[in-house]
PDB file of the backbone (N, CA, C, O) and the ligand in Angstrom, with CONECT records:
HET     ZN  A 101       1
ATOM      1  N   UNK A   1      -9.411  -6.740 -14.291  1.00  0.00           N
ATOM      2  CA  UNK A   1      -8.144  -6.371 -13.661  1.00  0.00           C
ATOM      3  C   UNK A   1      -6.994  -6.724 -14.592  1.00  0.00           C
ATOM      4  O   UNK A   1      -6.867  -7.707 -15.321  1.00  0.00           O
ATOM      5  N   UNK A   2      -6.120  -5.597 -14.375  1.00  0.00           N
ATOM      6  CA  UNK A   2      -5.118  -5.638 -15.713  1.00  0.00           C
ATOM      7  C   UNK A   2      -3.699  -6.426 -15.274  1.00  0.00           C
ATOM      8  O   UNK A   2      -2.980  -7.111 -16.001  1.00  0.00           O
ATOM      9  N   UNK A   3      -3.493  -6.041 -13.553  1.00  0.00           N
ATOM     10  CA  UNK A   3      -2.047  -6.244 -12.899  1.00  0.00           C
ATOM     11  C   UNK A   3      -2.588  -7.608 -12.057  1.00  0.00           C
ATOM     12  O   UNK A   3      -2.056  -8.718 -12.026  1.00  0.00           O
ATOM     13  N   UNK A   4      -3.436  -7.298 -11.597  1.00  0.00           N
ATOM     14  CA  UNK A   4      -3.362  -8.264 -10.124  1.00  0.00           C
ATOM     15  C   UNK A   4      -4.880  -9.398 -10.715  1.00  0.00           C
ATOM     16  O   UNK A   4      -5.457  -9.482 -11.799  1.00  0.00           O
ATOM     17  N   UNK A   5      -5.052 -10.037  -9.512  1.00  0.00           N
ATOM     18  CA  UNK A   5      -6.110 -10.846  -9.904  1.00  0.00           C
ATOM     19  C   UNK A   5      -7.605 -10.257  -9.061  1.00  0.00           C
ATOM     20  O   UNK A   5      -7.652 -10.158  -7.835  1.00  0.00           O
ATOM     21  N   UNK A   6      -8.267 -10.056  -9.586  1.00  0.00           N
ATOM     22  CA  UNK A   6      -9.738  -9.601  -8.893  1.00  0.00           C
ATOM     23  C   UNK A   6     -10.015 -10.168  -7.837  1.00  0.00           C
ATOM     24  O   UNK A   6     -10.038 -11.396  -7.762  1.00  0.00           O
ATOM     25  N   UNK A   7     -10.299  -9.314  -6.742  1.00  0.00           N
ATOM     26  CA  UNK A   7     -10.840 -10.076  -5.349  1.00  0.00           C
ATOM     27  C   UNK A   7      -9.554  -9.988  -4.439  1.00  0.00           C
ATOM     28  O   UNK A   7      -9.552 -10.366  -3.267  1.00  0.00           O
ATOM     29  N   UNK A   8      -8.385  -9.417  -5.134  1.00  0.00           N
ATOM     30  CA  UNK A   8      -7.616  -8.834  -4.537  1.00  0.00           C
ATOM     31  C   UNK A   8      -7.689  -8.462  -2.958  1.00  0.00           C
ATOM     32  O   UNK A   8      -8.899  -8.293  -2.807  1.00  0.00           O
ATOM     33  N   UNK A   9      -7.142  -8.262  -1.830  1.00  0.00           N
ATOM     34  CA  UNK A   9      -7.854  -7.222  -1.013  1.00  0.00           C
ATOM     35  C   UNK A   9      -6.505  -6.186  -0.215  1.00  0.00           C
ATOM     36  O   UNK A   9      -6.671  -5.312   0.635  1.00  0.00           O
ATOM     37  N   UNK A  10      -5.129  -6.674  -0.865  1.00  0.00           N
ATOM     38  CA  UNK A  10      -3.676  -5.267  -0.888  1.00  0.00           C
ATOM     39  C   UNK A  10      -3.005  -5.819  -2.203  1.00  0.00           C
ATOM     40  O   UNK A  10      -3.191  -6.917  -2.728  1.00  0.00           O
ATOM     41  N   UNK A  11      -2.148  -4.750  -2.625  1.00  0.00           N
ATOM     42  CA  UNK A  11      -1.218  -5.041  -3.665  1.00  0.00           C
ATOM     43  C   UNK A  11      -0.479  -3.637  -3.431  1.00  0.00           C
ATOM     44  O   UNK A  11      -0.991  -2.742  -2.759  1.00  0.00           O
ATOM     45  N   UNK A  12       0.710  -3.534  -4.017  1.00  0.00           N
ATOM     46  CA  UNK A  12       1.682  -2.840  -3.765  1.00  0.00           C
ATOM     47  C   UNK A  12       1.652  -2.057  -5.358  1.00  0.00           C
ATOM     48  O   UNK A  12       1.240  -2.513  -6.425  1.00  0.00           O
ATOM     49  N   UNK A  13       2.339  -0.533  -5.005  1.00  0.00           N
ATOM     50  CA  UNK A  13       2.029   0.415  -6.334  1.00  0.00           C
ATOM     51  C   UNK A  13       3.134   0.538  -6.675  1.00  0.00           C
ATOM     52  O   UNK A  13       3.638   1.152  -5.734  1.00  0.00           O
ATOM     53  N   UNK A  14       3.946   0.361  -7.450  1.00  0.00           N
ATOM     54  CA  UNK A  14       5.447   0.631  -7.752  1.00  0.00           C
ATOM     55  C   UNK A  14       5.537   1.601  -9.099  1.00  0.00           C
ATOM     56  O   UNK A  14       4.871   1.810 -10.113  1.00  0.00           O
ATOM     57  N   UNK A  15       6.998   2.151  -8.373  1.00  0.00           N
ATOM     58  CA  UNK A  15       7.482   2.843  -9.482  1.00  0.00           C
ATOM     59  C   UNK A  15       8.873   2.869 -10.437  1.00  0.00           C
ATOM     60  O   UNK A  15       9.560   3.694  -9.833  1.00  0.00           O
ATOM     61  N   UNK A  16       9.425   2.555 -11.246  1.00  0.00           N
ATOM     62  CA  UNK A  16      10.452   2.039 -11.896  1.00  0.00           C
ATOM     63  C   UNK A  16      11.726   3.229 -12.130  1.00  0.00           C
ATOM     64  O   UNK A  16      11.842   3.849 -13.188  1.00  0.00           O
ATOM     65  N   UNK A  17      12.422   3.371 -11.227  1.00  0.00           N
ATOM     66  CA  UNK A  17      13.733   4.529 -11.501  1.00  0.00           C
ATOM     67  C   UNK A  17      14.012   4.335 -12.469  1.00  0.00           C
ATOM     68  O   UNK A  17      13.923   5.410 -13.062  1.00  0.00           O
ATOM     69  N   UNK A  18      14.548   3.097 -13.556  1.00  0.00           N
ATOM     70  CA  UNK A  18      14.943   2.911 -14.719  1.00  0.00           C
ATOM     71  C   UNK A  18      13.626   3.853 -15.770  1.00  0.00           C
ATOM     72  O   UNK A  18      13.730   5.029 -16.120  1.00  0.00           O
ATOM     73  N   UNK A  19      12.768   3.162 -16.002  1.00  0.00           N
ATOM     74  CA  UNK A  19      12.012   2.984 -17.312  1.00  0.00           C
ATOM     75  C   UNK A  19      10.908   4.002 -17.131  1.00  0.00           C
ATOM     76  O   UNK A  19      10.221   4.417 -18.064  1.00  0.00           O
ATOM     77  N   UNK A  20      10.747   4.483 -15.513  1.00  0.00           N
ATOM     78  CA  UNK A  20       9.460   5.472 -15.497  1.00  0.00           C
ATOM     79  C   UNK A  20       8.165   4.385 -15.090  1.00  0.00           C
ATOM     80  O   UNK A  20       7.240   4.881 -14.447  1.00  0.00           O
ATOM     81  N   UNK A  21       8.110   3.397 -15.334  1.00  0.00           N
ATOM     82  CA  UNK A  21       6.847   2.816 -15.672  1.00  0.00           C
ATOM     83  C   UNK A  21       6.209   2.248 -13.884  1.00  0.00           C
ATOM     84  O   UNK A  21       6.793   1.749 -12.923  1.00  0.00           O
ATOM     85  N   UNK A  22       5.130   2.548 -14.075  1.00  0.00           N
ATOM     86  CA  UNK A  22       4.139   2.434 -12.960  1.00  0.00           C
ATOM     87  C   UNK A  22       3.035   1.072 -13.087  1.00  0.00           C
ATOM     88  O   UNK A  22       2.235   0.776 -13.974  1.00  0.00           O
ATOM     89  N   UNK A  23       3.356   0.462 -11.894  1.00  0.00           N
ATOM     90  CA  UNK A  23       2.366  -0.637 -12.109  1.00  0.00           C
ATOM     91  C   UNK A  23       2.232  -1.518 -10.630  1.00  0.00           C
ATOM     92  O   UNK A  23       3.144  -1.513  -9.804  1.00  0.00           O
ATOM     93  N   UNK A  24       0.877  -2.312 -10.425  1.00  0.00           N
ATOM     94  CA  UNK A  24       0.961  -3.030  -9.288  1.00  0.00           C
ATOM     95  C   UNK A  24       1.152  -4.416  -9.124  1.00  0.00           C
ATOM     96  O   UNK A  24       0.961  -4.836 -10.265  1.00  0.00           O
ATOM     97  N   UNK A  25       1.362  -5.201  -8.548  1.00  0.00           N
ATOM     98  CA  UNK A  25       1.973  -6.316  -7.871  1.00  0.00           C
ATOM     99  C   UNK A  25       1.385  -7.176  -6.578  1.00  0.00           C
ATOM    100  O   UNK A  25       0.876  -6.505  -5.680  1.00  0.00           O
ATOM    101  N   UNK A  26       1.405  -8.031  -6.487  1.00  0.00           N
ATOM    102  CA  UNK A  26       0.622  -8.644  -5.365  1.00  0.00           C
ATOM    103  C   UNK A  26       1.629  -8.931  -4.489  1.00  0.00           C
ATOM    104  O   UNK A  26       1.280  -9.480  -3.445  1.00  0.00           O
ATOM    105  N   UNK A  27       2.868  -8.684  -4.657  1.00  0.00           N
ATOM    106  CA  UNK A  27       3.859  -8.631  -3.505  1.00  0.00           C
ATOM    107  C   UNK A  27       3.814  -7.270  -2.982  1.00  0.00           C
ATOM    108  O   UNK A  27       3.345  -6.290  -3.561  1.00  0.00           O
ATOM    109  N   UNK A  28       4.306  -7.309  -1.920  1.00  0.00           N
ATOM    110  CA  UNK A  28       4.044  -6.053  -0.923  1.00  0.00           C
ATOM    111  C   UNK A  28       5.752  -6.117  -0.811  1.00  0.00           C
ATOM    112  O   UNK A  28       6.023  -6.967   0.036  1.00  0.00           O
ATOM    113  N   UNK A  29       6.612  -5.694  -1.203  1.00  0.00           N
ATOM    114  CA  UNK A  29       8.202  -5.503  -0.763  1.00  0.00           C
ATOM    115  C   UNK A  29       8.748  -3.917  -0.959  1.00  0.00           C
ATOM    116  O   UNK A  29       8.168  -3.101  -1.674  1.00  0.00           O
ATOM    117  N   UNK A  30       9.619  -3.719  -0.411  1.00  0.00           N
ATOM    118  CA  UNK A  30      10.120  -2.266  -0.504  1.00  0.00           C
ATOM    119  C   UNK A  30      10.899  -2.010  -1.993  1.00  0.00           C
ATOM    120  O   UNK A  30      10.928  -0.859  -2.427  1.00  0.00           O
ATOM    121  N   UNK A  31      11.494  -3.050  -2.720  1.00  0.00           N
ATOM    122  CA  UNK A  31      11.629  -3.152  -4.121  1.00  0.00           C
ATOM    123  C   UNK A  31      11.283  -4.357  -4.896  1.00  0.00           C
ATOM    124  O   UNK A  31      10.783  -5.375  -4.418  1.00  0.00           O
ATOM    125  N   UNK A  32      11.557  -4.178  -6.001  1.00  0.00           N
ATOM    126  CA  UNK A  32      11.293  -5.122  -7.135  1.00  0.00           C
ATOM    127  C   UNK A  32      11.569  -5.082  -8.229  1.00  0.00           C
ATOM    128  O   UNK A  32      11.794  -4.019  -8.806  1.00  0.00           O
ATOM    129  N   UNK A  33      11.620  -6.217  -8.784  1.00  0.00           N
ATOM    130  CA  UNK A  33      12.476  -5.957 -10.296  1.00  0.00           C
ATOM    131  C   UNK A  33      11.001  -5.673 -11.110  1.00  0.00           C
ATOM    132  O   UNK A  33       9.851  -6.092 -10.985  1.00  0.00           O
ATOM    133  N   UNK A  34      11.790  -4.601 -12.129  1.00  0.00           N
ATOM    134  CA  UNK A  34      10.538  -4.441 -13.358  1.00  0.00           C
ATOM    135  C   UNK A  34      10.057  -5.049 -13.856  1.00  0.00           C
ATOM    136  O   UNK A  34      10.685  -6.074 -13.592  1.00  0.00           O
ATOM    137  N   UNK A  35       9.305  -5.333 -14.493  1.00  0.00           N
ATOM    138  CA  UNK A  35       8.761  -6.707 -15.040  1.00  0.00           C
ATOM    139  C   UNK A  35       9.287  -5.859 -16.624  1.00  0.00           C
ATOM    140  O   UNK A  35      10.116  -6.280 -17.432  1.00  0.00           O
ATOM    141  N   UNK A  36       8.517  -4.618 -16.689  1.00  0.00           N
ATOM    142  CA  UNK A  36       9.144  -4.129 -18.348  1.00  0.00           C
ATOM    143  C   UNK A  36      11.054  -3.976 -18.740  1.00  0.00           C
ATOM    144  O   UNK A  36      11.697  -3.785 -19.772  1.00  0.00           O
ATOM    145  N   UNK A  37      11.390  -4.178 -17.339  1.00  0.00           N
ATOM    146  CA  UNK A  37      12.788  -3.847 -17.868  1.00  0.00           C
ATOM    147  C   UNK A  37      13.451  -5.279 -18.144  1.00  0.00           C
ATOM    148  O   UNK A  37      14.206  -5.706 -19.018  1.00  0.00           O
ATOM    149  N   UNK A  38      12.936  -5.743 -17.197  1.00  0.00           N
ATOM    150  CA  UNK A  38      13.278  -7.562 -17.030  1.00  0.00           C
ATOM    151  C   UNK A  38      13.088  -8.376 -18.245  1.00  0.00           C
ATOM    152  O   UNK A  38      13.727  -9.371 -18.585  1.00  0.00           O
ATOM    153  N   UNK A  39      11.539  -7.458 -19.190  1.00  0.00           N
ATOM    154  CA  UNK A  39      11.062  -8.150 -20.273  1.00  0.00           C
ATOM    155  C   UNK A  39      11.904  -7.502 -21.251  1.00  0.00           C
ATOM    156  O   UNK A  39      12.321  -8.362 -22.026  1.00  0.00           O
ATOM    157  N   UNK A  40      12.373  -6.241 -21.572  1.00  0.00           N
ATOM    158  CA  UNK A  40      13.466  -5.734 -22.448  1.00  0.00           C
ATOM    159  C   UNK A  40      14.912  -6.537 -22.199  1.00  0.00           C
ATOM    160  O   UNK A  40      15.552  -6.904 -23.185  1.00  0.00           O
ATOM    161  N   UNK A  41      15.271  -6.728 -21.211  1.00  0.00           N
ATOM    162  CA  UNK A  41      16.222  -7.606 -21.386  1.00  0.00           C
ATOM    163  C   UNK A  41      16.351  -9.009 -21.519  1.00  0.00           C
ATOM    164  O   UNK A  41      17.494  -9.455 -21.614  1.00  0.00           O
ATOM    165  N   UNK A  42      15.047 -10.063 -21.550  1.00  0.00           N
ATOM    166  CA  UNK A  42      14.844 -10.935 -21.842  1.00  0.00           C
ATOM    167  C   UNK A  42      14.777 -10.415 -23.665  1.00  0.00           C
ATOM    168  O   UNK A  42      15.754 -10.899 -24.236  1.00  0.00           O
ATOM    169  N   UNK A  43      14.225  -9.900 -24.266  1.00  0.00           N
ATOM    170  CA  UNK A  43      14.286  -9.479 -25.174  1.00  0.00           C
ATOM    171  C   UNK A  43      15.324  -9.193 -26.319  1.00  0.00           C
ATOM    172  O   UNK A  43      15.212  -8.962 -27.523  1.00  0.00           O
ATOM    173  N   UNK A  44      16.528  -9.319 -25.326  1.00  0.00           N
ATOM    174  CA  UNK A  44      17.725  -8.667 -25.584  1.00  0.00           C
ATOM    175  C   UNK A  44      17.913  -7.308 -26.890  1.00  0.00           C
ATOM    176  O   UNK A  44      18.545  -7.260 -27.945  1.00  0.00           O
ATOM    177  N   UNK A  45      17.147  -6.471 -26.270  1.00  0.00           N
ATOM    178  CA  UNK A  45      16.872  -5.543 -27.453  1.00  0.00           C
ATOM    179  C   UNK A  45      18.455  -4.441 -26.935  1.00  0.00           C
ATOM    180  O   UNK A  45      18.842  -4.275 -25.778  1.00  0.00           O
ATOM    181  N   UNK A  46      18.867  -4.057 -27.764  1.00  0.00           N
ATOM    182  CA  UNK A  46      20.295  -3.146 -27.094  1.00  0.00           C
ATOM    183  C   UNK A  46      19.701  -1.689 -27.115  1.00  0.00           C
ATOM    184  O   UNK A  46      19.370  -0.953 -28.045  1.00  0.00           O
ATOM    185  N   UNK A  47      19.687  -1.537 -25.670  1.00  0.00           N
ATOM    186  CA  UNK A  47      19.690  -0.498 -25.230  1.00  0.00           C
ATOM    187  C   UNK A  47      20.956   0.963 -25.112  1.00  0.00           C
ATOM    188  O   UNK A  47      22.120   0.564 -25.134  1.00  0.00           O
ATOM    189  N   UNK A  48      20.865   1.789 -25.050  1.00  0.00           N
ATOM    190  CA  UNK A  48      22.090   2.742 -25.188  1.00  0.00           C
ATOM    191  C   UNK A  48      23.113   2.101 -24.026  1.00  0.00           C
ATOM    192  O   UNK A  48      24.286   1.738 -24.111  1.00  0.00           O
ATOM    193  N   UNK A  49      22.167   2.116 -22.898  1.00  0.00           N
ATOM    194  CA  UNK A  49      23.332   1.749 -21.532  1.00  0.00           C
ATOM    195  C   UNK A  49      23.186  -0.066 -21.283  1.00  0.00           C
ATOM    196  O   UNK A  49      22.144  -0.706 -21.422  1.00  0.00           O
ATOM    197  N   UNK A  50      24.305  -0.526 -20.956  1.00  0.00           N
ATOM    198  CA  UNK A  50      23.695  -2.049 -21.318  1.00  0.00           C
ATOM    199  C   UNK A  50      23.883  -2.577 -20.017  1.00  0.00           C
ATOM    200  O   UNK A  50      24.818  -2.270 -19.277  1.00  0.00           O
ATOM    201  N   UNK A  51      22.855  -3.484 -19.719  1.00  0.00           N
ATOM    202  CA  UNK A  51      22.167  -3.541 -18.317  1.00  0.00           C
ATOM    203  C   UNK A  51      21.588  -5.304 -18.774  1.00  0.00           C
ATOM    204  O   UNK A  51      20.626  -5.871 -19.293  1.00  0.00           O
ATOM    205  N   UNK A  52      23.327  -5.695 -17.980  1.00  0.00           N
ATOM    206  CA  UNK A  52      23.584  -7.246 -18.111  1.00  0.00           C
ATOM    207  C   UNK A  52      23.040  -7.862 -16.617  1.00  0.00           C
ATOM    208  O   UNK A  52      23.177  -9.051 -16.329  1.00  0.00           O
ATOM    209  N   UNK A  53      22.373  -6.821 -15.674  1.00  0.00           N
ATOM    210  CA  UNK A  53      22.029  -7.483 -14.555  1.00  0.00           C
ATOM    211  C   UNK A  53      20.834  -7.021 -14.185  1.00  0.00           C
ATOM    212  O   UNK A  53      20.746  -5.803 -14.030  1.00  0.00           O
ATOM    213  N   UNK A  54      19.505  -7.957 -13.928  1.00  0.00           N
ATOM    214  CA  UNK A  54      18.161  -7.371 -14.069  1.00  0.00           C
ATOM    215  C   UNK A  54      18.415  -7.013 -12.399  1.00  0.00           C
ATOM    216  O   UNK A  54      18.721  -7.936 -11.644  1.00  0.00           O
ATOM    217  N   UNK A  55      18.299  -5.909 -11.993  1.00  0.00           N
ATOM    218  CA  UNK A  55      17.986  -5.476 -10.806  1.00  0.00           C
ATOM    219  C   UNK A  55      16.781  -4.888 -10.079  1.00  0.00           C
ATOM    220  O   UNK A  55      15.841  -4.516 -10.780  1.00  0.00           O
ATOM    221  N   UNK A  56      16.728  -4.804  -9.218  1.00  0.00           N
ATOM    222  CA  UNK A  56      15.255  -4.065  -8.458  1.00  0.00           C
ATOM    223  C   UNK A  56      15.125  -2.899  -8.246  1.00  0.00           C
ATOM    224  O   UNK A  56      15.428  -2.229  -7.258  1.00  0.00           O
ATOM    225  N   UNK A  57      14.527  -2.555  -9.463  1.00  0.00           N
ATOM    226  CA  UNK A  57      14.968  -0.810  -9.816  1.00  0.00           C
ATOM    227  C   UNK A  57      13.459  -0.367  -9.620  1.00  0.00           C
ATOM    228  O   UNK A  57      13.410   0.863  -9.604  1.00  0.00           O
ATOM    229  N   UNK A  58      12.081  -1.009  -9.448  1.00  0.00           N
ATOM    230  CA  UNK A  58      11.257  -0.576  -8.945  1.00  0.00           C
ATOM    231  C   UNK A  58      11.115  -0.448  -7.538  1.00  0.00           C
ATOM    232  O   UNK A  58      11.066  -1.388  -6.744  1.00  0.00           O
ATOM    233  N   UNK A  59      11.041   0.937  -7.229  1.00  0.00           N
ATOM    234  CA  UNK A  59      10.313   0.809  -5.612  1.00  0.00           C
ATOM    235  C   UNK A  59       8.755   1.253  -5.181  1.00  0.00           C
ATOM    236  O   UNK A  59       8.163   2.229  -5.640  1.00  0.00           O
ATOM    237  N   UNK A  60       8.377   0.574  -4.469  1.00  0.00           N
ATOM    238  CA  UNK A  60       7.557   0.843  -3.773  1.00  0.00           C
ATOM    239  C   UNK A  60       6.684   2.131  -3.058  1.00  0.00           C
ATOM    240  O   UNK A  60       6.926   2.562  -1.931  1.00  0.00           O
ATOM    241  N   UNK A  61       5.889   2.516  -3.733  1.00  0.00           N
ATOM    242  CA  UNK A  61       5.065   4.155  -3.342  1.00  0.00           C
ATOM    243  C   UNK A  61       4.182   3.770  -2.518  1.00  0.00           C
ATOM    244  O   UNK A  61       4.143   4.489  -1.520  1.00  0.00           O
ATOM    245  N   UNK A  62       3.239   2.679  -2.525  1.00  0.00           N
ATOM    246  CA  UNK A  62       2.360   3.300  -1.603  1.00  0.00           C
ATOM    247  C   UNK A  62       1.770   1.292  -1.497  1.00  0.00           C
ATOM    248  O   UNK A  62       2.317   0.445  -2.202  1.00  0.00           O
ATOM    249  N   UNK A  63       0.739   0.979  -0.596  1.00  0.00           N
ATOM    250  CA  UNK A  63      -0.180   0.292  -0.055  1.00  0.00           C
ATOM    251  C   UNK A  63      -1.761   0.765  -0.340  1.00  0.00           C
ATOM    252  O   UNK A  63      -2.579   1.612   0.018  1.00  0.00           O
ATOM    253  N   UNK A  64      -1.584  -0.597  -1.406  1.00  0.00           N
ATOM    254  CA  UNK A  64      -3.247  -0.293  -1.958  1.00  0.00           C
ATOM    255  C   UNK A  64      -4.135  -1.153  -1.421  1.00  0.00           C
ATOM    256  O   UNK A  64      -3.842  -2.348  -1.384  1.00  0.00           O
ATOM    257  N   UNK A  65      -5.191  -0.762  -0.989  1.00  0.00           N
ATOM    258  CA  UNK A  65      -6.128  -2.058  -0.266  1.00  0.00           C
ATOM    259  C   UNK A  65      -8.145  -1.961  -0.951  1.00  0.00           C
ATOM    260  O   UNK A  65      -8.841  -0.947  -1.017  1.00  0.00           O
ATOM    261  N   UNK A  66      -8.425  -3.009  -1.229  1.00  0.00           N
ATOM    262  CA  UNK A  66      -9.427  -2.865  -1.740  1.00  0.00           C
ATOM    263  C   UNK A  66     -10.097  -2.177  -2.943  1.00  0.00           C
ATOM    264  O   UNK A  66      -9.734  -2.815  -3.931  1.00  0.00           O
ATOM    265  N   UNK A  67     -10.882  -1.201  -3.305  1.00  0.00           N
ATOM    266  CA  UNK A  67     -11.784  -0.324  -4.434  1.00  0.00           C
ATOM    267  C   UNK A  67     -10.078   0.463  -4.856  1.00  0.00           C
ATOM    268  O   UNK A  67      -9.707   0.715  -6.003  1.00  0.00           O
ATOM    269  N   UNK A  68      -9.350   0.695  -3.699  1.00  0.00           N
ATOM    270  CA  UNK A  68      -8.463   1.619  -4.535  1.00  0.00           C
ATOM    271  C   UNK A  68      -7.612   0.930  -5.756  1.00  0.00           C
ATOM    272  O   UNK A  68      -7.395   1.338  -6.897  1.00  0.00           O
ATOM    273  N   UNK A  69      -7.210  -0.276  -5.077  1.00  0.00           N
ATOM    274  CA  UNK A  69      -6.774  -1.655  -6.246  1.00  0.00           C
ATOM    275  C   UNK A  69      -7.337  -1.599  -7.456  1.00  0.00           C
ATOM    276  O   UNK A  69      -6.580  -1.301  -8.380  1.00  0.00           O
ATOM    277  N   UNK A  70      -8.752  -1.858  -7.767  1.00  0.00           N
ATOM    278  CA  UNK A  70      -8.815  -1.266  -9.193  1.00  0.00           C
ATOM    279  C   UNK A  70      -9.255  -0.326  -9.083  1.00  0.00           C
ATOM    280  O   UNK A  70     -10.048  -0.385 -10.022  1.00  0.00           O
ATOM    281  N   UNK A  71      -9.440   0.802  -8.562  1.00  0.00           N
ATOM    282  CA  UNK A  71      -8.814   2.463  -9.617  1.00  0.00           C
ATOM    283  C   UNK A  71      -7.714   2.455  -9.662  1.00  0.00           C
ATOM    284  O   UNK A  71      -7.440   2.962 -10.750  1.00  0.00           O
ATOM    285  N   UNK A  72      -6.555   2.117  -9.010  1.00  0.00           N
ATOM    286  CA  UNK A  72      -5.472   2.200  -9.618  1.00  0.00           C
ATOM    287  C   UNK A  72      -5.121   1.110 -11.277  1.00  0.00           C
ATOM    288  O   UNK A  72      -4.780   1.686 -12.310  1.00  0.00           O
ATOM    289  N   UNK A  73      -5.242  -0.022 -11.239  1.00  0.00           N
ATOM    290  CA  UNK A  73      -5.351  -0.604 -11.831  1.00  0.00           C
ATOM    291  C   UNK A  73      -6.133  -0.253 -13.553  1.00  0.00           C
ATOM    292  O   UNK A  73      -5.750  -0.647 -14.655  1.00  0.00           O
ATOM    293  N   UNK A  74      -7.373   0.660 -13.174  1.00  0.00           N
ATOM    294  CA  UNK A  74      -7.756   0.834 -14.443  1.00  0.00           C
ATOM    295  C   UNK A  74      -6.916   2.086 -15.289  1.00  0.00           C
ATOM    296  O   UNK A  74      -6.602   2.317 -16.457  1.00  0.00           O
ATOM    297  N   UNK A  75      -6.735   2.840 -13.736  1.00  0.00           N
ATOM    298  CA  UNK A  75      -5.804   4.202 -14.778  1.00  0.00           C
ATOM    299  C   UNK A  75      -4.812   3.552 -14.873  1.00  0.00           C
ATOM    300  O   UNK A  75      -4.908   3.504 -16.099  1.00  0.00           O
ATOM    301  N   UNK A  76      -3.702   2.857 -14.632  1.00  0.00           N
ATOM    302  CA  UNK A  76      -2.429   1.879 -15.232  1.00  0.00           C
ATOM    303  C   UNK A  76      -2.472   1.619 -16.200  1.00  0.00           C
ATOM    304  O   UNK A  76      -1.538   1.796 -16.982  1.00  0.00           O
ATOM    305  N   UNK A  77      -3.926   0.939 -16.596  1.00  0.00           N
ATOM    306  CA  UNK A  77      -4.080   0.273 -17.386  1.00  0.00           C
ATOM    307  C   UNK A  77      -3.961   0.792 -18.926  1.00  0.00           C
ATOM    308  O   UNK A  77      -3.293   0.443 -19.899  1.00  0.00           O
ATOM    309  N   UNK A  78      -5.325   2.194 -18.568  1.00  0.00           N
ATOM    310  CA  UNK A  78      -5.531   3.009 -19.470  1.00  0.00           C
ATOM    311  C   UNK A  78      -4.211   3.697 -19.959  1.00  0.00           C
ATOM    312  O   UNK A  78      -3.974   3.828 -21.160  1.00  0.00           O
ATOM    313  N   UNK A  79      -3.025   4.301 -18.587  1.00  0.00           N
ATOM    314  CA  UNK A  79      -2.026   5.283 -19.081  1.00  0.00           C
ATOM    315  C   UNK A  79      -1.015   4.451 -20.089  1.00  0.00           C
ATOM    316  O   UNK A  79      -0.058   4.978 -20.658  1.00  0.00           O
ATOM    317  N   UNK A  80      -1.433   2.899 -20.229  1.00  0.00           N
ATOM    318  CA  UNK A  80      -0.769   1.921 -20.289  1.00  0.00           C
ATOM    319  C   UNK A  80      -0.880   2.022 -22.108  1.00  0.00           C
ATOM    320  O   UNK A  80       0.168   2.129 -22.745  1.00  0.00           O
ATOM    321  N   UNK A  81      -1.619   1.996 -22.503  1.00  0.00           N
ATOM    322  CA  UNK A  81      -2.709   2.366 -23.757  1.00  0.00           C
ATOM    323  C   UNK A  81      -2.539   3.459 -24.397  1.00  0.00           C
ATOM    324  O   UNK A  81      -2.194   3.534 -25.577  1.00  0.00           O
ATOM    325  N   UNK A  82      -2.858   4.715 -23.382  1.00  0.00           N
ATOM    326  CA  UNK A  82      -3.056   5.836 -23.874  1.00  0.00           C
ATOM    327  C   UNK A  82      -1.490   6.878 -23.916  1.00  0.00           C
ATOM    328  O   UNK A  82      -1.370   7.911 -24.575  1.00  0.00           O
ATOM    329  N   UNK A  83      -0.382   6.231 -22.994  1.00  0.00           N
ATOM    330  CA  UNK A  83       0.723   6.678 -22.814  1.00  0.00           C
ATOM    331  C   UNK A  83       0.735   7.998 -22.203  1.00  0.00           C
ATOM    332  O   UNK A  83       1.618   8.834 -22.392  1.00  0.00           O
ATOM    333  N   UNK A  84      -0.734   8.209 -21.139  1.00  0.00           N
ATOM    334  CA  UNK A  84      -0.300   9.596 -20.694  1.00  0.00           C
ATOM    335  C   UNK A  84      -0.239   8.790 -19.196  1.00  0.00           C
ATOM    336  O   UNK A  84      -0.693   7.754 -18.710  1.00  0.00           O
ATOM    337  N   UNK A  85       0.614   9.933 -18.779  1.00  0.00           N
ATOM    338  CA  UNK A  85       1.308   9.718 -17.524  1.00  0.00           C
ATOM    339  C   UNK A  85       0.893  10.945 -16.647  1.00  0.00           C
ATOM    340  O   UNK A  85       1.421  10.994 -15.537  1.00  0.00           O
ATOM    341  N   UNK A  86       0.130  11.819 -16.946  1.00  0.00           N
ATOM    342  CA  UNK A  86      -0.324  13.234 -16.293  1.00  0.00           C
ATOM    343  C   UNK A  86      -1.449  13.032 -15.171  1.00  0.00           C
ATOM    344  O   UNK A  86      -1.888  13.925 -14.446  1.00  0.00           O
ATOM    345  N   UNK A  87      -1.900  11.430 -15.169  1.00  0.00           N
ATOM    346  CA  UNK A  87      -2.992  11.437 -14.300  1.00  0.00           C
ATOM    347  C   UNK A  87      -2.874  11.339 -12.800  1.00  0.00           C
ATOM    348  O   UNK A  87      -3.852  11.542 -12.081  1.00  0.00           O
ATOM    349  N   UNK A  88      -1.737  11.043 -12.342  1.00  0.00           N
ATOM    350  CA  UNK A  88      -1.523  11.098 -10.706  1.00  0.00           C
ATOM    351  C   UNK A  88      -0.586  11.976 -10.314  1.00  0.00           C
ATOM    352  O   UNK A  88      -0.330  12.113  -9.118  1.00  0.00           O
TER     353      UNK A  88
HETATM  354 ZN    ZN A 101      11.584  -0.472 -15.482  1.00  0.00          ZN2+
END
């Protein structure tokens, strides 16, 4: 398991308005801050638009419970790697 910890049995699927990026979480909330945008600005890499306040720009798609946890998790993982985004 790439996001969550194995033996899992819900985790939450989010999706990032900022950055695009898709990934899961063991919090279940209606938003959340990115972890990749949070880590670019820990980073302090300068971005075009400058984004001095980490906000909760991921929301929440769906309620994952059980076997679906890792299939989601492995295609994340993989689109994570492979940079395609065409699979869901
Ligand atoms: Zn993001």
């Amino acid at each position: 398991m790439y996001y969550v910890p194995d033996g899992i049995e819900k985790c939450g699927f989010y999706e990032c308005g900022d950055c695009g990026m898709r990934f899961l979480d063991v919090q279940i909330v209606p938003k959340l801050v990115c972890p990749y945008c949070s880590q670019v600005a820990d980073m302090e890499i300068g971005l075009d638009d400058e984004m001095p306040d980490i906000k909760e720009s991921a929301e929440l798609l769906q309620i994952l419970e059980d076997e679906d946890i890792e299939k989601y998790d492995t295609l994340l993982s993989l689109a994570i790697t492979g940079g395609d985004y065409g699979w869901i």
